[in-house]
C-alpha positions as CSV (number, residue, x, y, z in Angstrom):
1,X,146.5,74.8,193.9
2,X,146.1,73.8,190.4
3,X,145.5,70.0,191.1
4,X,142.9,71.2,194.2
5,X,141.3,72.8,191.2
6,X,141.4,70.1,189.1
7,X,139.8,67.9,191.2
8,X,137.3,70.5,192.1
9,X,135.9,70.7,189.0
10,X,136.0,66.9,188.1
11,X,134.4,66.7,191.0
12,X,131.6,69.3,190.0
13,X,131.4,67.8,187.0
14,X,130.3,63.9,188.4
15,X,128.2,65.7,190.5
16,X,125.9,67.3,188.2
17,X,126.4,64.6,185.4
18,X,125.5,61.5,188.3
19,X,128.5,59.0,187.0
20,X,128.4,57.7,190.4
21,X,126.3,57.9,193.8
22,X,127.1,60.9,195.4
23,X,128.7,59.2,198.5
24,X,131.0,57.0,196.4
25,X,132.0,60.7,193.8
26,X,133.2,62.2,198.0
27,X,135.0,59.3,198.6
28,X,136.8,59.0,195.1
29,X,137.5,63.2,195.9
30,X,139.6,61.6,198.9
31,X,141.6,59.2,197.5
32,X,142.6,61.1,194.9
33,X,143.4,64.5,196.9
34,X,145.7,61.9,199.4
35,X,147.2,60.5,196.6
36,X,147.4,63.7,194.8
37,X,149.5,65.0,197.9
38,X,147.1,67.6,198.6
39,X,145.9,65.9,202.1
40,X,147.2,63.7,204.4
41,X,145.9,60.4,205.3
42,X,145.3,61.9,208.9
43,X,143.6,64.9,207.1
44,X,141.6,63.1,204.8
45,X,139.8,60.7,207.4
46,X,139.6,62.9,210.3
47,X,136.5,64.2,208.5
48,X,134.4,61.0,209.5
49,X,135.0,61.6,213.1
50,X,133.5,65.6,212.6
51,X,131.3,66.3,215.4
52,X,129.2,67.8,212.9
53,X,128.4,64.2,211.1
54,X,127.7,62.9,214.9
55,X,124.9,65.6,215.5
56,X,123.5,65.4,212.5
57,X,123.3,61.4,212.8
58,X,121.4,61.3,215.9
59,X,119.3,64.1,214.9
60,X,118.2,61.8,212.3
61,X,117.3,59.2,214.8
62,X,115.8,61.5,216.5
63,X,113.6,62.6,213.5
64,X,112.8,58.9,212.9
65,X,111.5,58.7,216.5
66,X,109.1,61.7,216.4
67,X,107.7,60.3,212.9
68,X,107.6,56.8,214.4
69,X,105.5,57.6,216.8
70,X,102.8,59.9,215.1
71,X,104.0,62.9,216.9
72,X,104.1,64.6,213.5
73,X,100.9,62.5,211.6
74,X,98.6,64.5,213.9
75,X,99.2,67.3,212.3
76,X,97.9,66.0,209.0
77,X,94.3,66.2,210.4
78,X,94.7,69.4,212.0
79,X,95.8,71.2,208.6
80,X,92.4,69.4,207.0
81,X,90.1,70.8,209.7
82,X,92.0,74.5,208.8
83,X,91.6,74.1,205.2
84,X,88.4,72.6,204.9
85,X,87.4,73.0,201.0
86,X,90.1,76.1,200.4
87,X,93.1,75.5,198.0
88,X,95.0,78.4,199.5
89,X,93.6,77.7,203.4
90,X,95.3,74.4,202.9
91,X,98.1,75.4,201.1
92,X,98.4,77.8,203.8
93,X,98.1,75.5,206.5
94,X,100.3,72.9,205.2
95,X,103.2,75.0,204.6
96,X,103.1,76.7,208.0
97,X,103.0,72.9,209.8
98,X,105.9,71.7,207.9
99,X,108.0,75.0,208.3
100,X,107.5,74.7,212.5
101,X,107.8,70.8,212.0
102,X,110.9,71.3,209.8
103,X,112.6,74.0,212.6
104,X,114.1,71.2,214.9
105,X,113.5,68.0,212.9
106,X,115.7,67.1,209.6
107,X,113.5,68.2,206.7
108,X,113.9,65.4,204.7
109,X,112.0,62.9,207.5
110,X,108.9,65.7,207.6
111,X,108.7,65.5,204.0
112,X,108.7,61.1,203.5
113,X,106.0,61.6,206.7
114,X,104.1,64.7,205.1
115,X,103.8,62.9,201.4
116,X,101.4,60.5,202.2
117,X,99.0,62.9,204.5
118,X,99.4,65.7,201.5
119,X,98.1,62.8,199.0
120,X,94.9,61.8,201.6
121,X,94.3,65.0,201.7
122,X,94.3,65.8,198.2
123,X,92.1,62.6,197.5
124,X,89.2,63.6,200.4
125,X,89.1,67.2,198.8
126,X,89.3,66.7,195.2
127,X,92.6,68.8,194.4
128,X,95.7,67.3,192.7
129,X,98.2,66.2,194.6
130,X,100.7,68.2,192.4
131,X,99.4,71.6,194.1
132,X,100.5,70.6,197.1
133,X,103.8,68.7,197.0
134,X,106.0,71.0,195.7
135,X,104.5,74.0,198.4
136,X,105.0,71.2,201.0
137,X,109.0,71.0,199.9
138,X,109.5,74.4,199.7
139,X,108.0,74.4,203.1
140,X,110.2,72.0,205.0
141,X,113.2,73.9,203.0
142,X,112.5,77.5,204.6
143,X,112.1,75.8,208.0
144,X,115.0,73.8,208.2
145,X,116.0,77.4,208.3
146,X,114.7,78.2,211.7
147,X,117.8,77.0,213.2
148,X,120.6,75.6,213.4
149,X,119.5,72.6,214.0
150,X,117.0,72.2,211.1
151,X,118.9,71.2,208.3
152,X,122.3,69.0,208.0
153,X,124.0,71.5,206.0
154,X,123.5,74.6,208.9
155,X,125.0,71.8,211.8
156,X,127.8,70.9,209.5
157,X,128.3,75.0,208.5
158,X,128.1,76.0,212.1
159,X,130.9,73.3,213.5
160,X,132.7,73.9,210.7
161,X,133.8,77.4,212.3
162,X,136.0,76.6,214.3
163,X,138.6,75.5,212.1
164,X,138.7,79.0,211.0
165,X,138.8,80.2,214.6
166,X,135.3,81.6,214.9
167,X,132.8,80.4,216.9
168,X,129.6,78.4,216.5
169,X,126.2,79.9,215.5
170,X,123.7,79.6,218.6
171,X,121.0,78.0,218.7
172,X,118.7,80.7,216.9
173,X,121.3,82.3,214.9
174,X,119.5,82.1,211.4
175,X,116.1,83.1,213.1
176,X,115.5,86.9,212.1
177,X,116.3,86.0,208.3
178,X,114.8,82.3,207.8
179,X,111.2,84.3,209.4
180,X,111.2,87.2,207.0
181,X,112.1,84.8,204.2
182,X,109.4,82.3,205.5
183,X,106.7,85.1,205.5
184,X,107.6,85.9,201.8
185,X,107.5,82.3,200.9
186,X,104.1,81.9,201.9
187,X,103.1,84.9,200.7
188,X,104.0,84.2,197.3
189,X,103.0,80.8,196.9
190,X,99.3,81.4,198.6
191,X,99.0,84.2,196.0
192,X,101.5,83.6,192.9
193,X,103.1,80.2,192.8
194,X,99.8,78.1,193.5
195,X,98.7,79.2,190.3
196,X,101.7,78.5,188.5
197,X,101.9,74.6,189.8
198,X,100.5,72.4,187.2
199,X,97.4,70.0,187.7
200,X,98.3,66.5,187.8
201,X,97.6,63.3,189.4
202,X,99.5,59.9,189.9
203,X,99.0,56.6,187.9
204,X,97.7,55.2,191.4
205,X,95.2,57.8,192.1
206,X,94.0,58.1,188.2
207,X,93.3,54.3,188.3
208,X,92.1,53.6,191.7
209,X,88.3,54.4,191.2
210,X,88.3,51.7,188.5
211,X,87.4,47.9,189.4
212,X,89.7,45.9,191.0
213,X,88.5,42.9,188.4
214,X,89.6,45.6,185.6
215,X,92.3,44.6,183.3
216,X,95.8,47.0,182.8
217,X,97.0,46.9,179.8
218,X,99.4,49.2,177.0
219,X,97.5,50.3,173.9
220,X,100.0,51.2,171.3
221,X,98.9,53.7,168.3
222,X,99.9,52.2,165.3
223,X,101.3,54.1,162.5
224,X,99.1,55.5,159.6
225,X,96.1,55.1,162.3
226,X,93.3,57.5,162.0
227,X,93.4,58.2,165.3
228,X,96.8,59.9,165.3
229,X,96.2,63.9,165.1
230,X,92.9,63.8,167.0
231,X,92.6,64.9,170.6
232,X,92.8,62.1,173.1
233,X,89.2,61.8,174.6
234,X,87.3,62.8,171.0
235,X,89.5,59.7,169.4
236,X,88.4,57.5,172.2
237,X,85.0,58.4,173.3
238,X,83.5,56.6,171.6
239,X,84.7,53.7,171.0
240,X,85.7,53.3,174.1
241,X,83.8,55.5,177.1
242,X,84.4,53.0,180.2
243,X,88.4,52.9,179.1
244,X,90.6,54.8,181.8
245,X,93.7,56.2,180.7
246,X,96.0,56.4,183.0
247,X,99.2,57.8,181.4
248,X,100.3,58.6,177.3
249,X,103.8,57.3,177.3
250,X,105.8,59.5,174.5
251,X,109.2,58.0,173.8
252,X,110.1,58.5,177.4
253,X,107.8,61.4,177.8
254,X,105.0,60.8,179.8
255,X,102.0,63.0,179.3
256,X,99.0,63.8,181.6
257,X,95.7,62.4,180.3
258,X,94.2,65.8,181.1
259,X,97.2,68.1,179.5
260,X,95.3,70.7,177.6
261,X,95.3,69.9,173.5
262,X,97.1,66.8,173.7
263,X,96.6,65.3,170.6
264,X,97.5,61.3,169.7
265,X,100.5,60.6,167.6
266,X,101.9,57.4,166.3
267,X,104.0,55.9,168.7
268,X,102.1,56.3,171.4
269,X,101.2,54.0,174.0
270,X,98.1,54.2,176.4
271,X,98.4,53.2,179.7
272,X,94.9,52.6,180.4
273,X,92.6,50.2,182.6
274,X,89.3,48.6,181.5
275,X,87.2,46.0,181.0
276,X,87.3,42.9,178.8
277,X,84.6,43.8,176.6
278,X,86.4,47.5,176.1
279,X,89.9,45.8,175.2
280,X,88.1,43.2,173.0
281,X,86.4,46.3,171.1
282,X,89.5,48.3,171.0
283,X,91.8,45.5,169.5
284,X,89.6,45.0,166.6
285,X,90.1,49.4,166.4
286,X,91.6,50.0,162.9
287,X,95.2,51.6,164.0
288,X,95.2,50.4,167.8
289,X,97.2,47.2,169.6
290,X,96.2,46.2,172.9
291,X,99.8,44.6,174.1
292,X,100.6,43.4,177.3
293,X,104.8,43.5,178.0
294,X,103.8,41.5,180.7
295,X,100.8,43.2,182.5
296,X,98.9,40.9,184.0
297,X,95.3,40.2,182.7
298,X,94.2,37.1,184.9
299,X,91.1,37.4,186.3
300,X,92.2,38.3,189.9
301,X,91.5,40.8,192.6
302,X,94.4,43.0,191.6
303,X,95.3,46.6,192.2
304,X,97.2,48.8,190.8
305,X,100.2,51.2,192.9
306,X,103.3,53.3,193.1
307,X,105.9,52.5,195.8
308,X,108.6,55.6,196.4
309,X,111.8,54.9,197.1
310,X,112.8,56.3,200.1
311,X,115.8,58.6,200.9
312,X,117.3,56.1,203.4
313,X,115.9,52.8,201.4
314,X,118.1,49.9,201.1
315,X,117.0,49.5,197.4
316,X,118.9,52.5,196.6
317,X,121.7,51.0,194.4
318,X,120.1,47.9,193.7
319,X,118.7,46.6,190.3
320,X,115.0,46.0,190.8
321,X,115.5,42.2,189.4
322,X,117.4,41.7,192.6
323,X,114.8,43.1,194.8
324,X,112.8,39.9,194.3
325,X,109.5,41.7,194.7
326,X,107.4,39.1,192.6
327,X,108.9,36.2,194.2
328,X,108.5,37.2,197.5
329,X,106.3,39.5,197.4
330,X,103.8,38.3,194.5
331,X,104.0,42.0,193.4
332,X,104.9,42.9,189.6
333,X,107.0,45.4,188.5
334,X,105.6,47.3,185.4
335,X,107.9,50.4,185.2
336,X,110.3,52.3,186.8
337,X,109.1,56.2,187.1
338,X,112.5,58.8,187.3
339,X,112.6,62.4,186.7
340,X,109.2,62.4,184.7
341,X,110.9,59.6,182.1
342,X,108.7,56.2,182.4
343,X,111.5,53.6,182.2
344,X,110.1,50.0,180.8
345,X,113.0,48.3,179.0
346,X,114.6,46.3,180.8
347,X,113.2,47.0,184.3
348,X,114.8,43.8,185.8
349,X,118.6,45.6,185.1
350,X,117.2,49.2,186.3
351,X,119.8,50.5,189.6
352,X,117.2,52.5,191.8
353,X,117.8,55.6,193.5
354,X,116.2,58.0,196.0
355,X,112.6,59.4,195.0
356,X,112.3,56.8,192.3
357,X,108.7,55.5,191.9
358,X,107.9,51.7,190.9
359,X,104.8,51.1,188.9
360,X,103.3,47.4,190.5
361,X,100.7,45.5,190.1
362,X,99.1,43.1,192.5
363,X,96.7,41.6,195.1
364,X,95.5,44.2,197.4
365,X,96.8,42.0,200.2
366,X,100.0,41.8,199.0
367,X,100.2,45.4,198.6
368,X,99.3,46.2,201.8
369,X,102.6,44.7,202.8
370,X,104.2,47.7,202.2
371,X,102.5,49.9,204.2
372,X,105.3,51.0,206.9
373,X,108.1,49.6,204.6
374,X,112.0,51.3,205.6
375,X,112.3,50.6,202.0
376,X,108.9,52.5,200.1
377,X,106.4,54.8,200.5
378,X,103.2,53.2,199.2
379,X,101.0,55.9,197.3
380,X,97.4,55.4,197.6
381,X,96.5,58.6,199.6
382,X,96.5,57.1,202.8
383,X,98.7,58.5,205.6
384,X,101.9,56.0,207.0
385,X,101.6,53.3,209.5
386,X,102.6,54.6,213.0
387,X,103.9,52.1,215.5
388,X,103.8,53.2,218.6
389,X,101.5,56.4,219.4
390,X,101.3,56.3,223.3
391,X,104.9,57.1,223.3
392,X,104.6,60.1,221.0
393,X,105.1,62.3,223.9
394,X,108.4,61.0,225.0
395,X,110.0,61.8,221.8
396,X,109.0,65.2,222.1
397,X,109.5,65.4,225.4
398,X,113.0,64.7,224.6
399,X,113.2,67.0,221.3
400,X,111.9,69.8,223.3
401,X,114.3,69.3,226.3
402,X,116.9,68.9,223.3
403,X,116.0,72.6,222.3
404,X,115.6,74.0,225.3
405,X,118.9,72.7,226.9
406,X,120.6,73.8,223.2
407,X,119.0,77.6,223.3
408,X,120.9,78.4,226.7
409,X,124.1,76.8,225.5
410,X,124.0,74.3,228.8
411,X,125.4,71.2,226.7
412,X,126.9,71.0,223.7
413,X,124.6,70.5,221.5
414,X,126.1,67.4,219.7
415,X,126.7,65.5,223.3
416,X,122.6,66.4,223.7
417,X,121.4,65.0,220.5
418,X,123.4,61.8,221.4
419,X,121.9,61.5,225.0
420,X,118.4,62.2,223.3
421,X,119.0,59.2,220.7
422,X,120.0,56.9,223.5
423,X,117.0,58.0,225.9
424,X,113.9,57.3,222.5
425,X,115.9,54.0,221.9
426,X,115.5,53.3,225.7
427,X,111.5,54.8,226.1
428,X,110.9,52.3,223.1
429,X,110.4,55.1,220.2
430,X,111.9,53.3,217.9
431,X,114.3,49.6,218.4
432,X,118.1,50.2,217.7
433,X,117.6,48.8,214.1
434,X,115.4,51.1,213.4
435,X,117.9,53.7,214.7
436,X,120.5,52.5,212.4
437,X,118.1,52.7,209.4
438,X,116.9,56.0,210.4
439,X,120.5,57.4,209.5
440,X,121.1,58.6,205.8
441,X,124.5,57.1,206.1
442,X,125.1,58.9,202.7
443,X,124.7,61.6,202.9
444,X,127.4,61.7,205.9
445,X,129.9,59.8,203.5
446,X,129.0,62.6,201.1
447,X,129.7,64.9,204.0
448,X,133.1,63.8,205.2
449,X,134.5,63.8,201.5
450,X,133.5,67.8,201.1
451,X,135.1,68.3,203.8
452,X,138.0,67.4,203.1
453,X,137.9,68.8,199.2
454,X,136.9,72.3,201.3
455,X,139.9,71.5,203.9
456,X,142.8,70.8,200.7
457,X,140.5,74.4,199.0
458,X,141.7,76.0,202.0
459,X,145.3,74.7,202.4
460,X,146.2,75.1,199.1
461,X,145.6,78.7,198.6
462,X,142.8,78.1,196.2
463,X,140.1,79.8,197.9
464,X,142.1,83.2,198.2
465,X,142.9,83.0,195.3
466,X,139.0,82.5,193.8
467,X,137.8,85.1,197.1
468,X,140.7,87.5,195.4
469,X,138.8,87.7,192.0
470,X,135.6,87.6,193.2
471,X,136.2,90.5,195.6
472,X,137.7,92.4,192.6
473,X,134.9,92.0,190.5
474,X,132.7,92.8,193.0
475,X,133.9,95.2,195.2
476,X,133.7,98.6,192.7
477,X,130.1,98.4,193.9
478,X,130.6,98.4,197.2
479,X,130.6,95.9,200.7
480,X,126.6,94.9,199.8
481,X,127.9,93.1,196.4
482,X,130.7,91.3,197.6
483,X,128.3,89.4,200.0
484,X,125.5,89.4,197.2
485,X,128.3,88.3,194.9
486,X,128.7,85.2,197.2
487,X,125.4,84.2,198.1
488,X,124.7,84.3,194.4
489,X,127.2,81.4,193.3
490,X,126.8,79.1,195.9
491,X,122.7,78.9,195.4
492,X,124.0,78.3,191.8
493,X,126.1,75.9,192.9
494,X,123.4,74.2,194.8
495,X,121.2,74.2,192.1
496,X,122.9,71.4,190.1
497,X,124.9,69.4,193.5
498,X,124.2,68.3,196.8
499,X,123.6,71.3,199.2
500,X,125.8,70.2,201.9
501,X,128.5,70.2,199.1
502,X,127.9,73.5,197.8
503,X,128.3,74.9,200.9
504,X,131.5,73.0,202.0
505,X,133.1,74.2,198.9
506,X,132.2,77.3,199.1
507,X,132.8,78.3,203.3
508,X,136.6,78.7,202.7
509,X,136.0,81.0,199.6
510,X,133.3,83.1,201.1
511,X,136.0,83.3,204.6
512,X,138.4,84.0,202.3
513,X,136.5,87.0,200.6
514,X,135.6,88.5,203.9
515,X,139.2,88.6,204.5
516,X,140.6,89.9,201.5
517,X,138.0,93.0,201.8
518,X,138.8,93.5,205.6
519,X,134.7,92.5,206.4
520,X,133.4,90.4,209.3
521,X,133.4,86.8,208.6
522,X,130.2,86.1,209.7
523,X,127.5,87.4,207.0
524,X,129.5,85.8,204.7
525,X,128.9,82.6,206.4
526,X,125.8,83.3,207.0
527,X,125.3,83.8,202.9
528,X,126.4,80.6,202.3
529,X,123.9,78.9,205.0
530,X,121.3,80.1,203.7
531,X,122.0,79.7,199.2
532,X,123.7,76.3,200.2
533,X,119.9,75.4,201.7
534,X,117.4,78.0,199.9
535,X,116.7,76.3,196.2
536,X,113.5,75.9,194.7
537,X,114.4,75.7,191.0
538,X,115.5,72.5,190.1
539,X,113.8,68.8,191.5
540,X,117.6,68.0,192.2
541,X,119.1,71.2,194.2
542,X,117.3,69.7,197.8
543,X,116.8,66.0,198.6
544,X,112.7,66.9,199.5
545,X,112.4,68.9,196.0
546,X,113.8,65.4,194.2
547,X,111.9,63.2,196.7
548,X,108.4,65.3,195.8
549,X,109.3,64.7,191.4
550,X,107.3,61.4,190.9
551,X,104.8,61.8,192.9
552,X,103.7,65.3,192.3
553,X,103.5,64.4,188.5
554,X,105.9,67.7,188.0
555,X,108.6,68.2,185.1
556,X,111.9,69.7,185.6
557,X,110.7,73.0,183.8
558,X,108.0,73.3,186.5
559,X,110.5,73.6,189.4
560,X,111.9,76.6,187.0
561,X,108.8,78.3,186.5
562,X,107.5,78.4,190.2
563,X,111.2,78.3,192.3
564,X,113.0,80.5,190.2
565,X,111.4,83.7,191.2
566,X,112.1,82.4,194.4
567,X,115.1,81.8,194.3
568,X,115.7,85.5,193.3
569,X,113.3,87.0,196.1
570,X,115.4,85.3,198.3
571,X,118.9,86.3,197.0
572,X,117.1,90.2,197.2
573,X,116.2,89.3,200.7
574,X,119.1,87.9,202.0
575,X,121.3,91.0,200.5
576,X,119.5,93.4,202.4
577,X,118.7,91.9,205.5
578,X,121.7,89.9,206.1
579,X,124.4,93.1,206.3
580,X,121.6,94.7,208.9
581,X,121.7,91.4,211.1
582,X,125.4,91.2,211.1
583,X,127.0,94.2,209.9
584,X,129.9,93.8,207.2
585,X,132.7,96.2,208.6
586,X,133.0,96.0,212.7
C-alpha cells in the first residue's frame, strides 16, 4: 500500500510539474507498479485492450467525420444571424450550440472547429475574441456532460463499473444534472462571467488591418530613456501615430497594448508594425532601438499570423527547428506563444505542445497553406476548410443512428461506435488516414496507465484505506458530506491533472467510501463524473480550457476569477441534486 502511495504521489507530482508528456508520466506509472510488484504484467497491459479506450477511439473518428464534413461549421452562421450586434445574444447562442454539439461529439473536436468560427465572428462584429473563447470552452465542458457519451472521461467512468460489479450508466444517465448545471452556466456567464472576461485581441488580428508592404519589427526601450514611466500611446503619439503595436513583451510577460495604465519601462520591447519612414523616425528617438532578431524587413508582400497547435498535431513533441517550416514552407518562425509567456530565445530548440501558438511571418500564399492543416489551426478569423460538405448528412446520419440505437440499449455501445467509424470511412467522410489522425492517441496511452495506477489503488488496499478517513472526517455531518466531501477533491484534483486521471484515481476511493458508510455506489460515481469533467478554474484542468489560452489573449489568473465561482456553483449543485437523483441509502 505504501509503494501504491508512493507512486501515486510521484505520479501527482510529474503531473502537475509537466517533467514529461502526460502519456509517457502513465506509462512510466506502469513499469514501475510491475516492477514494484504491485501489478502484474497481464494486469498492467490489459488496460490497452479496455473497451472503454476502443469507444472512445472511434468516437473520435467519428467526431473528426462530422467536423470534416461541415456538419458542425453551419452552425457558426446560424449563431451570427441569432446574435446579430448583442454580446450576450451571441454569447448566448454560442454556448447553447456547442453544449448540444458537445452532447454526442468529444468536446475537444467542437472546440478546434468552434475556434476559428468564434474569431470570424468576433472580427465581423467588433468584439474581442477573448469574450468569447473561454464561454465557448466552458460550453463544450458542460455538454460533454449530456451523456455518456460526451466526454472520454464519462465512457471510460461508465465501463469502468463493472470491475466493481455494477453496471453501466445508460445512455442518458448524467442528463437530469448536466441540464440544471448547463442552465446555471449560462445563466451566470450571460449575466456575471462576461463581464469578468478580459478584452483582448491576438497579434494576428491586432496587426492584420495594417499593410501588407509594412515592416515588423522589435523596438526595445533603452534604459535611462525618457519614454520609460509615460503611458504607452502619450509616449508614442507623437512621434510615431501610423506605428501599430502589436504586443509589449515584459521579461516574458506579454502585455495588451490596450491594458488600462500601462506605462513603458526599460526593458521593454514593442512588437509593433509600420512603415519605413515610422521606423526610420523612431530609430533616431533618443532612448528607442528598432532591432530585428531576425524579422524580416524585405520589401515583400508579407503577412503576419498565428498557427495553434492542435490537440492531435504531430508537432506535439517536436522542436520547432525540426519542423522545417521556413525551408519548406518559406514561413518564419518569430516566437513561440505558451501559457501567456512569449518564448523568443532560442525558438529553433523550443519542444511544442498542445494549444501552443507560433508567431510567423510570411507570404500570404504561403500562409494559406495551412488552412486545413492536421497539424495547426491558422488564426486569421476565418472559419476551417471543410472537405467534403455533400456528405455532411451521412455522418450524422450515422451519429444519430449511433444515439438512437445506444438510448434503447440495442448494441453495445462500443461495438456501435466501431460499426459507425467503419461506415464514414466507407461513405467517404473522411479517408482511413484521416481516421488514424483523428485519434488523440495520448490521451488513450494516458488512459490505460491510470488505469492501471486506479487498478494496483484498488488491490492494494489503498483506497479503503484513504475512503476510511475521508468518511471519518466527513461523516459527523451526515450522508450529504461524505459525497460533497468526494466531489470536492477530485475537481481539485482535476484542477492541476488530466481529468481522465483524476477520475481514474479517484473511482476506487469514492467506491470505497460508499462502502465503508454502507451508501449506494452510484452517487458517488456519479460525483466523480461530473468534478473529474466540471473545471473552469485553471487553463490546464480541461484540454479545451488549455487549447482556448493563446488564442483568447487570457492569463492564468483570468480562468480564476471567472471559473472559480463556478466551480463552486457547481460543487453546491451537484451536492444537492445528485443525492435526489440517486438516493445515498437504498
Amino acid at each position: 500500500m505504501l509503494f501504491v502511495f508512493a507512486v501515486a504521489l510521484a505520479a501527482l507530482v510529474a503531473f502537475i510539474k509537466e517533467w514529461w508528456s502526460s502519456d509517457s508520466t502513465a506509462l512510466m506509472i506502469l513499469l514501475v507498479l510491475v516492477a514494484g510488484g504491485a501489478l502484474s504484467a497481464r494486469e498492467a497491459f490489459q488496460a490497452f485492450g479496455n473497451e472503454a479506450l476502443v469507444t472512445v477511439a472511434a468516437m473520435f473518428v467519428l467526431s473528426g467525420a462530422l467536423t470534416r464534413t461541415g456538419a458542425v461549421e453551419r452552425v457558426g452562421r446560424a449563431i451570427e444571424r441569432f446574435g446579430g450586434r448583442s454580446e450576450p445574444r451571441i454569447l448566448f447562442a454560442l454556448m447553447l450550440a456547442c453544449m448540444g454539439a458537445s452532447a454526442f461529439i468529444n468536446n475537444t473536436p467542437i472546440a478546434v472547429v468552434f475556434l476559428p468560427i468564434v474569431l470570424g465572428l468576433a472580427q465581423r462584429t467588433g468584439f474581442a475574441g477573448s469574450k468569447f473563447l473561454i464561454p465557448m470552452s466552458y460550453a463544450t465542458i458542460v455538454g460533454g456532460m449530456f451523456s455518456v457519451i460526451g466526454t472520454s472521461t464519462n465512457v471510460l467512468v461508465s465501463f469502468e463499473l463493472p470491475k466493481y460489479g455494477l453496471e453501466p450508466f445508460p445512455l442518458f444517465a448524467p442528463l437530469p444534472i448536466a441540464l440544471a448545471g448547463a442552465t446555471l452556466t449560462l445563466l451566470y456567464m450571460v449575466f456575471v462571467g462576461r463581464h469578468l472576461l478580459p478584452t483582448t485581441t491576438t497579434v494576428t488580428s491586432a496587426g492584420g488591418a495594417g499593410r501588407l508592404s509594412d515592416y515588423l519589427t522589435e523596438i526595445s526601450v533603452q534604459a535611462g530613456s525618457p519614454l520609460a514611466g509615460r503611458p504607452l500611446g502619450e509616449a508614442l503619439k507623437a512621434r510615431a501615430p501610423k506605428l501599430r503595436v502589436l504586443q509589449v513583451i515584459r521579461g516574458e510577460e506579454i502585455l495588451q497594448p490596450g491594458t488600462p495604465g500601462l506605462t513603458l519601462k526599460a526593458g521593454d520591447t514593442l512588437l509593433a508594425k509600420g512603415d519605413a519612414e515610422t521606423l526610420r523616425t523612431l530609430g533616431k528617438t533618443e532612448g528607442l532601438a528598432v532591432v530585428g532578431h531576425g524579422l524580416s524587413t524585405r520589401r515583400r508582400e508579407t503577412a503576419l499570423a498565428e498557427l495553434l497547435v492542435r490537440p492531435t498535431s504531430g508537432a506535439i513533441g517536436a522542436k520547432v527547428g525540426h519542423l522545417r517550416l521556413h525551408a519548406e514552407h518559406d514561413v518564419a518562425v518569430l516566437a513561440v506563444q505558451r501559457d501567456g509567456t512569449h518564448m523568443r530565445e532560442k525558438v529553433v530548440d523550443i519542444a511544442l505542445r498542445m494549444g501552443d501558438m507560433l508567431l510567423v511571418q510570411g507570404e500570404a500564399q504561403a500562409l494559406e497553406r495551412f488552412r486545413g492543416s492536421p497539424d495547426f489551426v491558422l488564426l486569421e478569423g476565418v472559419s476551417e476548410q471543410v472537405v467534403v460538405r455533400e456528405k455532411a448528412w451521412l455522418a450524422l446520419a450515422v451519429m444519430l443512428a449511433i444515439i438512437g440505437l445506444a438510448a434503447f440499449e440495442v448494441f453495445p455501445i462500443s461495438m456501435l461506435a466501431v460499426a459507425g467509424c467503419l461506415v464514414v470511412v466507407a461513405g467517404g467522410c473522411l479517408t482511413s488516414r484521416e481516421a488514424y489522425r483523428a485519434i488523440d492517441l495520448p490521451l488513450l496511452v494516458l488512459m490505460a496507465g491510470t488505469i492501471g495506477l486506479g487498478q494496483a489503488l484498488k488491490e492494494s488496499g489503498g483506497a479503503a484505506f484513504l475512503a476510511k478517513h475521508v468518511v471519518e472526517t466527513a461523516q459527523p455531518y451526515g450522508d450529504v458530506a461524505v459525497l460533497s466531501a468526494i466531489y470536492l477533491v477530485t475537481n481539485v484534483l482535476t484542477a492541476f491533472i488530466s481529468n481522465a486521471a483524476a477520475a481514474l484515481m479517484m473511482l476506487p476511493l469514492g467506491l470505497a467510501a460508499a462502502s465503508h458508510a454502507g451508501m449506494q455506489p452510484q452517487p458517488f460515481v456519479m460525483a466523480v463524473m461530473f468534478a473529474a469533467s466540471i473545471d473552469f478554474s485553471t487553463p490546464i484542468g480541461y484540454q479545451t480550457n488549455t487549447f482556448v489560452y493563446g488564442p483568447g489573449g487570457y492569463r492564468f489568473v483570468d480562468y480564476v476569477k471567472v471559473g472559480g465561482p463556478l466551480n463552486l456553483l457547481w460543487w453546491i449543485l451537484a451536492t444537492l441534486l445528485i443525492p435526489v437523483f440517486w438516493p445515498l441509502r437504498g
